[in-house]
Residue frames as a rotation matrix with the C-alpha (Angstrom) as fourth column:
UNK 1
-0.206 -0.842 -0.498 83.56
0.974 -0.224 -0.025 46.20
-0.091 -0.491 0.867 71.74
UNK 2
0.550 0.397 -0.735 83.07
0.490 -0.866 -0.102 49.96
-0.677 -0.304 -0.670 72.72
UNK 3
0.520 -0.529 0.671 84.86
0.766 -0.059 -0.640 52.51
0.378 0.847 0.375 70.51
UNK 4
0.737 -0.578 0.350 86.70
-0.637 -0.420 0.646 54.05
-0.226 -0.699 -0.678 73.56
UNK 5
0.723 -0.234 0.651 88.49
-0.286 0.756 0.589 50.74
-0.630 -0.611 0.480 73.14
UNK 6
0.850 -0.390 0.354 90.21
0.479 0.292 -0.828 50.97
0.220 0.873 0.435 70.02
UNK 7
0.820 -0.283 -0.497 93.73
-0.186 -0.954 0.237 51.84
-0.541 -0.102 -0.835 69.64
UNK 8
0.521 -0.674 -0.524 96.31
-0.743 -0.055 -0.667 52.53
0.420 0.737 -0.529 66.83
UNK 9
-0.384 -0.811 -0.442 98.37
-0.450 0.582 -0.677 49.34
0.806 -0.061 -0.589 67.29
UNK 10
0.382 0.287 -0.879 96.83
0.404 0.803 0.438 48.30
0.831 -0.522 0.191 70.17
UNK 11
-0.054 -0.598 -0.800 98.59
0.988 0.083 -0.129 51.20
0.143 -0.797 0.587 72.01
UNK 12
-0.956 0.070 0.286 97.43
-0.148 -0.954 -0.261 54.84
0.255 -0.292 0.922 71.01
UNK 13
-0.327 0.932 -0.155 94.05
0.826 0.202 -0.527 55.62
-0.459 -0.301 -0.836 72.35
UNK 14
-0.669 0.022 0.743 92.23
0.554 -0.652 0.518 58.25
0.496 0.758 0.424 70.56
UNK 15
-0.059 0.973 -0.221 90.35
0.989 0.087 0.116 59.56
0.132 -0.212 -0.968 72.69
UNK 16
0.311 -0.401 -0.862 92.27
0.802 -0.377 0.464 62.89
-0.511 -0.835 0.204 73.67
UNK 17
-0.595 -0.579 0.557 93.36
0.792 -0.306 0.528 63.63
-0.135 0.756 0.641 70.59
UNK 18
0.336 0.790 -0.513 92.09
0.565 -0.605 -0.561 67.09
-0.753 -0.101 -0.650 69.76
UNK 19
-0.175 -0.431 0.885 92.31
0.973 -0.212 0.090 69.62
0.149 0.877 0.457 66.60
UNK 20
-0.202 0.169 -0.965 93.21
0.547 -0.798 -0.254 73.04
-0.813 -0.579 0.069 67.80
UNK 21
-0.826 0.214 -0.521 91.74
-0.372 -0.902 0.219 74.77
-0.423 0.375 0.825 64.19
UNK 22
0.016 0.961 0.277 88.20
-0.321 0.268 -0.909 74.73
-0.947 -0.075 0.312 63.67
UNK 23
0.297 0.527 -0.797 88.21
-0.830 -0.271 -0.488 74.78
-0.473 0.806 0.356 60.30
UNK 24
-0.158 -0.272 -0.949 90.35
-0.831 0.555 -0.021 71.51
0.533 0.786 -0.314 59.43
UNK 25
-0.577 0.068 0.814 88.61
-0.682 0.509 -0.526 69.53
-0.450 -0.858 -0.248 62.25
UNK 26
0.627 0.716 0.307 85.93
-0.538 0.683 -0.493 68.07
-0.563 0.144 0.814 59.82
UNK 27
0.635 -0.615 -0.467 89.44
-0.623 -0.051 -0.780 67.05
0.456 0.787 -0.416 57.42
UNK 28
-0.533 -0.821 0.205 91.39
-0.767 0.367 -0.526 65.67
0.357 -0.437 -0.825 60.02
UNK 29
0.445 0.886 -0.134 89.62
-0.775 0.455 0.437 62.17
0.448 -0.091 0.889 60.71
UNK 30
-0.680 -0.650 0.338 91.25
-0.571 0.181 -0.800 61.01
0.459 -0.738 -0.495 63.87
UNK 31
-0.901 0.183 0.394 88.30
-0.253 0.516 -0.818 59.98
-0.353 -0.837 -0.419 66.24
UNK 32
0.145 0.904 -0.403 85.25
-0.989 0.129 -0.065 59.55
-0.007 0.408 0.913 63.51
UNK 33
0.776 0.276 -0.567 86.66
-0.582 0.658 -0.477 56.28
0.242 0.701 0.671 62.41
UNK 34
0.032 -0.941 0.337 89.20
-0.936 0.090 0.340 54.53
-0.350 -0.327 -0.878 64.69
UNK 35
0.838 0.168 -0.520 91.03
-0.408 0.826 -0.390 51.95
0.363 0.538 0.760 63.62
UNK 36
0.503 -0.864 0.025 93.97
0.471 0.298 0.830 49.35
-0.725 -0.406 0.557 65.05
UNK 37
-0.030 -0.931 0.364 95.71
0.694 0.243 0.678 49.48
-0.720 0.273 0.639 61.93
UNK 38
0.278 0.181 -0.943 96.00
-0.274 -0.926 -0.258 52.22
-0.920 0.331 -0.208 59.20
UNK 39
-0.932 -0.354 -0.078 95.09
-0.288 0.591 0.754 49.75
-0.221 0.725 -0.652 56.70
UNK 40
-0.365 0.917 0.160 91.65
-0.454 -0.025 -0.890 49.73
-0.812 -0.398 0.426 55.80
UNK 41
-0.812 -0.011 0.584 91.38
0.526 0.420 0.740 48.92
-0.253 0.908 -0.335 52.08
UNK 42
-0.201 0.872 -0.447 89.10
0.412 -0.339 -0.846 51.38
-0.889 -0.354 -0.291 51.60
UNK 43
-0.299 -0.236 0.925 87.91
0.906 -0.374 0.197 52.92
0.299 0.897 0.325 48.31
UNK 44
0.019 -0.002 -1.000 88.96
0.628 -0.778 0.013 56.55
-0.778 -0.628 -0.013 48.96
UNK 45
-0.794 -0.530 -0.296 89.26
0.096 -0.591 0.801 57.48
-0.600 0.608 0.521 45.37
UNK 46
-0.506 0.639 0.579 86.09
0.859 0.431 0.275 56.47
-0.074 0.637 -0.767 43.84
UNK 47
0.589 0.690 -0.420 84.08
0.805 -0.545 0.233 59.67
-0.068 -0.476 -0.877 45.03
UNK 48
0.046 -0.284 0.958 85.21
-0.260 -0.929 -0.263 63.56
0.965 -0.237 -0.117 45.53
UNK 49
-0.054 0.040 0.998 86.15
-0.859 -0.511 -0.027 64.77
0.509 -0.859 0.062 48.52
UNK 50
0.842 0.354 -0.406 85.88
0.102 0.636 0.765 60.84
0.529 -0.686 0.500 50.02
UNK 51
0.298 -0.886 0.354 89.17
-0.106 -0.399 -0.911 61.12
0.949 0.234 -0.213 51.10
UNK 52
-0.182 0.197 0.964 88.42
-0.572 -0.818 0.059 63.15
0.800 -0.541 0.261 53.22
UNK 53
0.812 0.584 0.000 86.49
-0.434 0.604 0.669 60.14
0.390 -0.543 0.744 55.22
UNK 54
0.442 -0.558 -0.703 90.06
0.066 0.801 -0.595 58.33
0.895 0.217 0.390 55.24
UNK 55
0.855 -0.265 -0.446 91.71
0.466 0.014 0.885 57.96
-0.229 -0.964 0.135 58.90
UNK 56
0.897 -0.397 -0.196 94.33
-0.439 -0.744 -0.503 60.33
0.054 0.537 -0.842 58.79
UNK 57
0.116 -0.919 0.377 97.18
-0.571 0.249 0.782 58.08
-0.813 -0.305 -0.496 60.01
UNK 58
0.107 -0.640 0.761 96.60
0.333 0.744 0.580 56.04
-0.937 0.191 0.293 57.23
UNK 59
0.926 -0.319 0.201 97.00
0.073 -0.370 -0.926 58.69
0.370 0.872 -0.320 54.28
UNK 60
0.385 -0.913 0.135 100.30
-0.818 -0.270 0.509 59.04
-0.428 -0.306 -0.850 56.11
UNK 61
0.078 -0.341 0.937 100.77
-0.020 0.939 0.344 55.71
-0.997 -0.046 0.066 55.44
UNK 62
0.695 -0.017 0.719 99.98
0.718 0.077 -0.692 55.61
-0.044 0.997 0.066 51.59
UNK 63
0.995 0.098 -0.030 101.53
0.077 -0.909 -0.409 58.93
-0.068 0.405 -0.912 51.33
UNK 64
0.474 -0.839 0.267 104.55
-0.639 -0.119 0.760 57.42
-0.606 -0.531 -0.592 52.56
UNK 65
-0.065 -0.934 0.352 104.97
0.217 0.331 0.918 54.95
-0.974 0.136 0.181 49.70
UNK 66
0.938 0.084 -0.335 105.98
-0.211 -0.628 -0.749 57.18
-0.273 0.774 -0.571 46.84
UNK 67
0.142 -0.975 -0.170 108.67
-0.846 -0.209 0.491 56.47
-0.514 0.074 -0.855 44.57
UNK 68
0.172 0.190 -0.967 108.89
-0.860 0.507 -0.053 53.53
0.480 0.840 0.251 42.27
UNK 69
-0.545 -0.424 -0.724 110.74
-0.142 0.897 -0.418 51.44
0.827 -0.125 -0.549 44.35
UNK 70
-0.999 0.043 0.033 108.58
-0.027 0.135 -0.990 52.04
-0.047 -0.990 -0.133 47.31
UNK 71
-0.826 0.564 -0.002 105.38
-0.522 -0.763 0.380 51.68
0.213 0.315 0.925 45.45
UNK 72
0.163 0.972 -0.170 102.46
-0.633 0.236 0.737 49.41
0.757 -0.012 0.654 47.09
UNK 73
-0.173 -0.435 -0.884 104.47
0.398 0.790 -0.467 48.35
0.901 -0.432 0.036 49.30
UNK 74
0.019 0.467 0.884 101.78
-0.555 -0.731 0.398 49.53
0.832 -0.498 0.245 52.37
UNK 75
0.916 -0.019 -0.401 102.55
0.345 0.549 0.761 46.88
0.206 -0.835 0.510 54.86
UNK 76
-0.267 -0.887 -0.378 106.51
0.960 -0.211 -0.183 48.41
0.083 -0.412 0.907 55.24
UNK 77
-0.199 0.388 0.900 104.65
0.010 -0.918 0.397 52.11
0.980 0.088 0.179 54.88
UNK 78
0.366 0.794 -0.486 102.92
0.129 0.474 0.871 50.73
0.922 -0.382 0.071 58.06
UNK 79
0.528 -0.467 -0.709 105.66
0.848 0.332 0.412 49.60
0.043 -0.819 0.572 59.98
UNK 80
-0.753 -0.454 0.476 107.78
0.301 -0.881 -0.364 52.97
0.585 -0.132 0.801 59.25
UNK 81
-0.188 0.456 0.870 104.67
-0.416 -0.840 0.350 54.86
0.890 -0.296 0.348 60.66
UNK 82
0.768 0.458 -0.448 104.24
0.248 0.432 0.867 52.48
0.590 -0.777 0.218 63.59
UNK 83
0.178 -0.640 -0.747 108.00
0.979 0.040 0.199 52.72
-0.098 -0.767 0.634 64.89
UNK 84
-0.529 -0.383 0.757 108.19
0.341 -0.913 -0.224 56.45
0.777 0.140 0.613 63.65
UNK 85
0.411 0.710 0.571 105.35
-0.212 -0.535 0.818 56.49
0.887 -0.457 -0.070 66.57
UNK 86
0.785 -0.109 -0.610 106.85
0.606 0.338 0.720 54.62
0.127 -0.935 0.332 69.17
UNK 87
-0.416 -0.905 0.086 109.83
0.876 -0.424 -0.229 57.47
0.244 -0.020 0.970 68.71
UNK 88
-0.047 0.387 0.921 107.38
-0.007 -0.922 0.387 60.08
0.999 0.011 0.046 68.76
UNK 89
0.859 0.468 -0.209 106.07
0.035 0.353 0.935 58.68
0.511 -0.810 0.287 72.05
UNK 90
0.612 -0.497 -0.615 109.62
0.789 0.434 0.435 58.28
0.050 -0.751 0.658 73.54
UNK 91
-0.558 -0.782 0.276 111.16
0.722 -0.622 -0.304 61.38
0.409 0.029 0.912 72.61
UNK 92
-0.573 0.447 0.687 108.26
-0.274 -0.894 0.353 63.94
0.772 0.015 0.635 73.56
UNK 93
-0.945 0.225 -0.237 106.25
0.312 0.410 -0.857 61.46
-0.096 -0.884 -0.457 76.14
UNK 94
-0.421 0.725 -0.546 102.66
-0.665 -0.656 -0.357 62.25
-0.617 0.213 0.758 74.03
UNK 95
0.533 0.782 0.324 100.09
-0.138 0.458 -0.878 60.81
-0.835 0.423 0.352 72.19
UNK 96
-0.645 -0.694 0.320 101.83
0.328 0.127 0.936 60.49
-0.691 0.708 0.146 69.05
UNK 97
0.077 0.767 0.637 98.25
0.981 -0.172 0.088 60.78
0.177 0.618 -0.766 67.34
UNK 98
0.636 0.310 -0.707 98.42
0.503 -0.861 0.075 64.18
-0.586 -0.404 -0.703 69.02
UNK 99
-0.138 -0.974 -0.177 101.61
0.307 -0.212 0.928 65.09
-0.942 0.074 0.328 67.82
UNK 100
-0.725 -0.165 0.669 100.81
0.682 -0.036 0.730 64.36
-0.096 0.986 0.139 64.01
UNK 101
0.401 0.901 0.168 97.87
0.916 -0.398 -0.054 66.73
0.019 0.176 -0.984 64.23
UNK 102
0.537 -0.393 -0.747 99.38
0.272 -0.757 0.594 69.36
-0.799 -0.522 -0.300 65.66
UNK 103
-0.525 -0.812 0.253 102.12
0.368 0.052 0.928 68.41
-0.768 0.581 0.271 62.99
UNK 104
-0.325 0.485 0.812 99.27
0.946 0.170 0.277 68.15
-0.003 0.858 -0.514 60.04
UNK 105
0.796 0.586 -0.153 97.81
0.604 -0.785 0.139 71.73
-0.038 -0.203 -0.978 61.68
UNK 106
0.614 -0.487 -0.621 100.94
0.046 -0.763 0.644 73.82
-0.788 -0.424 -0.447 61.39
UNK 107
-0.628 -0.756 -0.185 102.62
-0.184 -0.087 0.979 72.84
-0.756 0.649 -0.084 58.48
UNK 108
-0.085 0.246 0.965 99.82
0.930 0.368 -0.012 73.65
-0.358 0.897 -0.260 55.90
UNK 109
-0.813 -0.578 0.075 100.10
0.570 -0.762 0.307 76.30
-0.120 0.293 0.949 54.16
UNK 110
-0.143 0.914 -0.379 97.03
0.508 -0.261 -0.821 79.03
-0.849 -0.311 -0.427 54.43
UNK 111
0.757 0.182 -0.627 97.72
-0.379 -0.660 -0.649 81.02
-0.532 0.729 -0.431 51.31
UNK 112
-0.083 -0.519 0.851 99.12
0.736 0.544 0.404 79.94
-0.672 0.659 0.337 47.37
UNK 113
-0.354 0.220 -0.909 99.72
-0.578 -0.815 0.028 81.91
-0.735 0.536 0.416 44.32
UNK 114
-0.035 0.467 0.883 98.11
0.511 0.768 -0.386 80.53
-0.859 0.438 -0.266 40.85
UNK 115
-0.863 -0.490 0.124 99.12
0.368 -0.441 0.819 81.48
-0.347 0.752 0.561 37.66
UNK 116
0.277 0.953 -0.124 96.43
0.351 -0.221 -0.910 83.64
-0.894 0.209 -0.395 35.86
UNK 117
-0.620 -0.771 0.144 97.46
0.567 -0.313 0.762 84.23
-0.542 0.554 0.632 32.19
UNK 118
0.633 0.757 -0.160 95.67
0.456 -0.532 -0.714 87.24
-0.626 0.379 -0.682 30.21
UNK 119
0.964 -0.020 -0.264 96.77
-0.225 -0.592 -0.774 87.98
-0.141 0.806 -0.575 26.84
UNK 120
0.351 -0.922 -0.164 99.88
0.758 0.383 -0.527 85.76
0.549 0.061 0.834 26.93
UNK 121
-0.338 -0.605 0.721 101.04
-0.660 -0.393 -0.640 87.95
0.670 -0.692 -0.267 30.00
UNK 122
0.342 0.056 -0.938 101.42
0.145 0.983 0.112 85.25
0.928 -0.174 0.328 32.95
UNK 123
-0.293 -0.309 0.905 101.08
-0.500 -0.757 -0.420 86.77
0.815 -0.575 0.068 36.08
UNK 124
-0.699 0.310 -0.645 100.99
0.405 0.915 0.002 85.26
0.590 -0.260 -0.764 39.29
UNK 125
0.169 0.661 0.731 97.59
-0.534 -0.562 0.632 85.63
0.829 -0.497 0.258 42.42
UNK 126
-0.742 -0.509 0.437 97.18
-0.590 0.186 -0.786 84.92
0.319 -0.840 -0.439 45.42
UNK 127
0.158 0.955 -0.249 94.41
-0.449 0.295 0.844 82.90
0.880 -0.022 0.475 46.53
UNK 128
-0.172 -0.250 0.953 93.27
-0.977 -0.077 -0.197 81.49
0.123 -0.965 -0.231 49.84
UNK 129
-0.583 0.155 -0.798 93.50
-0.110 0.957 0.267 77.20
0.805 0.243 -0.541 50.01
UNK 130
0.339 0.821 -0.459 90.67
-0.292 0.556 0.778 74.66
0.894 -0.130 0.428 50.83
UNK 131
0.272 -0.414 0.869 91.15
-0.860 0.301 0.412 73.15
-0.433 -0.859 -0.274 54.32
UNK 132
0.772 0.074 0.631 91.04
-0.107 0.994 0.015 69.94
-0.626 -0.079 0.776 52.62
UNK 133
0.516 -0.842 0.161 94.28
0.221 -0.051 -0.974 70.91
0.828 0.538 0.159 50.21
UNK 134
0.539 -0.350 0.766 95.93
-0.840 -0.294 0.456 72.00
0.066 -0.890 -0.452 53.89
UNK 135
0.591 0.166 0.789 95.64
-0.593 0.753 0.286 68.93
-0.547 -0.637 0.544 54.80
UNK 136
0.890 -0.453 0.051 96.81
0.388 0.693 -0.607 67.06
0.239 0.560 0.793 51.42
UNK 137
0.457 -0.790 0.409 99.68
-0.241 -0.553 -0.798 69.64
0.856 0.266 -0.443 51.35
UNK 138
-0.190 -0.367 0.911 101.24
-0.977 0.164 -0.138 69.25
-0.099 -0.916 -0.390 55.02
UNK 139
0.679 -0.237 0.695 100.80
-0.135 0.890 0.435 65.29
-0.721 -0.390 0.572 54.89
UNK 140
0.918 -0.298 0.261 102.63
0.264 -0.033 -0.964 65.60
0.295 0.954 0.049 51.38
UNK 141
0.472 -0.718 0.512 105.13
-0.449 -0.696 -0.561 67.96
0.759 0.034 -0.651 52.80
UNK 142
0.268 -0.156 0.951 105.92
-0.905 0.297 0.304 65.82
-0.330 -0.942 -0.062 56.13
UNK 143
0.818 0.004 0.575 106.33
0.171 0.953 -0.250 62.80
-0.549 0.303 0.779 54.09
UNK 144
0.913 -0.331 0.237 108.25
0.276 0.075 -0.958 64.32
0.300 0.941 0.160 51.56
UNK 145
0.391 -0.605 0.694 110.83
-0.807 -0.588 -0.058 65.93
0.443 -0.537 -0.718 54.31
UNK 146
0.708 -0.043 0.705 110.75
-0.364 0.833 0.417 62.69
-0.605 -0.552 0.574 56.14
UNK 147
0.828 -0.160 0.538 111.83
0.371 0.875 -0.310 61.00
-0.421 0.456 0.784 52.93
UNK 148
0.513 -0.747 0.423 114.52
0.033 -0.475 -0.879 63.62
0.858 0.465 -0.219 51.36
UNK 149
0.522 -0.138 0.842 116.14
-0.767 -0.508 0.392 63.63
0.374 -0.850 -0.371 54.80
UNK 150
0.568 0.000 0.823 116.51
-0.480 0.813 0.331 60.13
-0.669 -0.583 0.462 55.23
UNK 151
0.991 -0.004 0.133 117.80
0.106 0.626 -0.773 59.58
-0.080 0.780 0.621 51.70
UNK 152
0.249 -0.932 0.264 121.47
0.174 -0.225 -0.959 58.71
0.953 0.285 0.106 51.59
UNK 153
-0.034 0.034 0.999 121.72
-0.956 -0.292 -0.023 59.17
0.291 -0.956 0.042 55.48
UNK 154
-0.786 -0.331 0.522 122.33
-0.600 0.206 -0.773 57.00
0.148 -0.921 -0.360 58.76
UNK 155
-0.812 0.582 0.052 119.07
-0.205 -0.200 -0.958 57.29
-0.547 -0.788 0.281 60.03
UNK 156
-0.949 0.132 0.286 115.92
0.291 0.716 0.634 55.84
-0.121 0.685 -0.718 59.01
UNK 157
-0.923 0.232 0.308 113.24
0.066 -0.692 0.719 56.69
0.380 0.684 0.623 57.75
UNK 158
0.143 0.796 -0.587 111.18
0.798 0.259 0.545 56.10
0.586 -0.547 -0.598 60.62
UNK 159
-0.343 -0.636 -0.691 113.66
0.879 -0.477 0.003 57.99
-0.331 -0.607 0.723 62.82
UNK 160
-0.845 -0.295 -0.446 113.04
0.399 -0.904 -0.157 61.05
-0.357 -0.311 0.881 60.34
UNK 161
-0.238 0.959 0.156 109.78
0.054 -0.148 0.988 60.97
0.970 0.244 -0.016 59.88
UNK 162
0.413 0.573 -0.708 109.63
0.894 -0.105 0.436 61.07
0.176 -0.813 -0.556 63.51
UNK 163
-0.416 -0.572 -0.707 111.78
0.669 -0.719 0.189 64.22
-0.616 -0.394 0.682 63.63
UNK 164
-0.808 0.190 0.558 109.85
0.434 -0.450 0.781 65.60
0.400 0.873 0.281 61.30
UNK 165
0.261 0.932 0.252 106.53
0.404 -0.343 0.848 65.45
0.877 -0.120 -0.465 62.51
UNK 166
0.406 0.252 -0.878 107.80
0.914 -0.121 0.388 66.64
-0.008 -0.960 -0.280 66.16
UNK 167
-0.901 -0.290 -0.323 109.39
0.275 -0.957 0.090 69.78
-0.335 -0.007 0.942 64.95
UNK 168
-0.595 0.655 0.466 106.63
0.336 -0.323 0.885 70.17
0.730 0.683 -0.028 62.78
UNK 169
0.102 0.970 -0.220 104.26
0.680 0.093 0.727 70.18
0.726 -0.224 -0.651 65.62
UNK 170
0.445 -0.011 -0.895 106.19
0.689 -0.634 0.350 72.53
-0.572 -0.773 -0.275 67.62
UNK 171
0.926 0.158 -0.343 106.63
-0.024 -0.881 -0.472 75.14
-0.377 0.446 -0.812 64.80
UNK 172
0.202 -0.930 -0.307 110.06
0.159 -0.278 0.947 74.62
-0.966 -0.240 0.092 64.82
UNK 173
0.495 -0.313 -0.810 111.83
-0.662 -0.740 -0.118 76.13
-0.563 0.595 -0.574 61.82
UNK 174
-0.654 -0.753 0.076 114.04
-0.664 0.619 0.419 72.79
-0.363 0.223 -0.905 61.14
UNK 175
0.079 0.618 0.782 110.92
0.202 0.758 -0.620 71.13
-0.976 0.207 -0.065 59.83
UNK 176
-0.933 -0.039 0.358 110.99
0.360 -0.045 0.932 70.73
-0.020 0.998 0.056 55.66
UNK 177
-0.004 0.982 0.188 107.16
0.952 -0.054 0.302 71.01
0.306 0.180 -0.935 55.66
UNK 178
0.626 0.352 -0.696 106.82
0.495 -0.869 0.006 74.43
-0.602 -0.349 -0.718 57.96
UNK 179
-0.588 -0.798 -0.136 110.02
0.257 -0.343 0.904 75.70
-0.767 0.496 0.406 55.81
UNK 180
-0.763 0.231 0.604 108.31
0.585 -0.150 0.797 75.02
0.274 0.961 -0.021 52.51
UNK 181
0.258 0.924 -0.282 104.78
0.965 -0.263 0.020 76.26
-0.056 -0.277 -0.959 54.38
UNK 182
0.033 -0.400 -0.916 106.90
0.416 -0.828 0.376 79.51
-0.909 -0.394 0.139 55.43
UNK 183
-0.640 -0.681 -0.356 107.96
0.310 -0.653 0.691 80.16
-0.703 0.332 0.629 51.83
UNK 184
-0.374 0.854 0.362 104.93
0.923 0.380 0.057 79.07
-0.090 0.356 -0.930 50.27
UNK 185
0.491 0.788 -0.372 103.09
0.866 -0.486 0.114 81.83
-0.091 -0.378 -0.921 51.95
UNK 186
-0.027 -0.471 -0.882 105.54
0.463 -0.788 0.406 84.30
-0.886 -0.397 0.239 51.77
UNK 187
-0.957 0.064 0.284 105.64
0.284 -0.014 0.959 83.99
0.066 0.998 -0.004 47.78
UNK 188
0.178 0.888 0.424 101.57
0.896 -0.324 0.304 84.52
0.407 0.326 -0.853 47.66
UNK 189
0.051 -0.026 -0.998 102.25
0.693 -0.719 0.054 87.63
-0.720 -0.694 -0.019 50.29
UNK 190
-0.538 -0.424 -0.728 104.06
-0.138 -0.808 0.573 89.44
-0.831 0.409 0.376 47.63
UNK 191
-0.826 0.525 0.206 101.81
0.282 0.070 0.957 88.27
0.488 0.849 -0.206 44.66
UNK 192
-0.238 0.931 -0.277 98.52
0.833 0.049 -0.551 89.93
-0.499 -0.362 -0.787 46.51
């Protein structure tokens, strides 16, 4: 079978899918390694920097179960990220794969401070982050919005994990992830 032919579920196609910053394009592993499902069993931990190698839909997926009660439990992790796509897809009428990029590109933060202590004074710097901490940080932060959003609430956690990642991807201000990104950066600003 060709690898044009693959697609998430049997229904996104990757081919289109594009990463509009250069620098987190080798990080974002979208069309290196399609897969139907975003279940691979892969060992992603064994190595530095493999990670990196992992399809990105399915660190969403792990990243999504956090929490004791929601811990290995990567076949319901799945299904949240499968129908959180078919919402993506019906509210915006897009790739959905597109979407989360976009989403994963805008809501990492570009600049952190880091404590530096000298002489038991504890001051904070600024420093500029790895693409590949971007990347952890903004799936972290989308997940973690998704999941504080949903908790105690209506709406499920598919539902806001799709509202998440579509504000996210259109900058919008109501995203947790671009929030935290916003203050993130704003805190290193003043520590330069």
């Amino acid at each position: 079978m060709a690898q044009a032919d693959i697609k998430l579920f049997g229904k996104w196609s990757y081919d289109d899918v594009t990463c509009n910053d250069i620098c987190l394009e080798d990080y974002i592993t979208v069309k290196q390694y399609p897969v139907y499902l975003p279940h691979t069993a892969g060992r992603y931990q064994t190595k530095r920097f493999r990670k990196a190698a992992c399809p990105v839909v399915e660190r969403l997926v792990n990243s999504m179960m956090m929490h004791g009660r929601n811990n290995g439990k990567k076949v319901l992790a799945v299904r949240i990220i499968k129908q959180a796509f078919e919402l993506i897809h019906l509210l915006t009428d897009l790739n959905p794969l597109q979407v989360l990029v976009d989403a994963i590109v805008n809501s990492g933060p570009r600049e952190d401070s880091t404590r530096i202590g000298t002489g038991g004074v504890v001051r904070r710097q600024a420093v500029d982050i790895s693409p590949l901490r971007r990347v952890n940080q903004s799936i972290y932060l989308l997940t973690t919005g998704a999941r504080e959003s949903a908790f105690r609430n209506i709406k499920t956690v598919a539902e806001c994990l799709a509202d998440e990642i579509i504000n996210a991807s259109k900058n919008s201000s109501n995203s947790f992830a671009i929030k935290k990104k916003d203050e993130i950066e704003r805190v290193a600003k003043a520590n330069r």
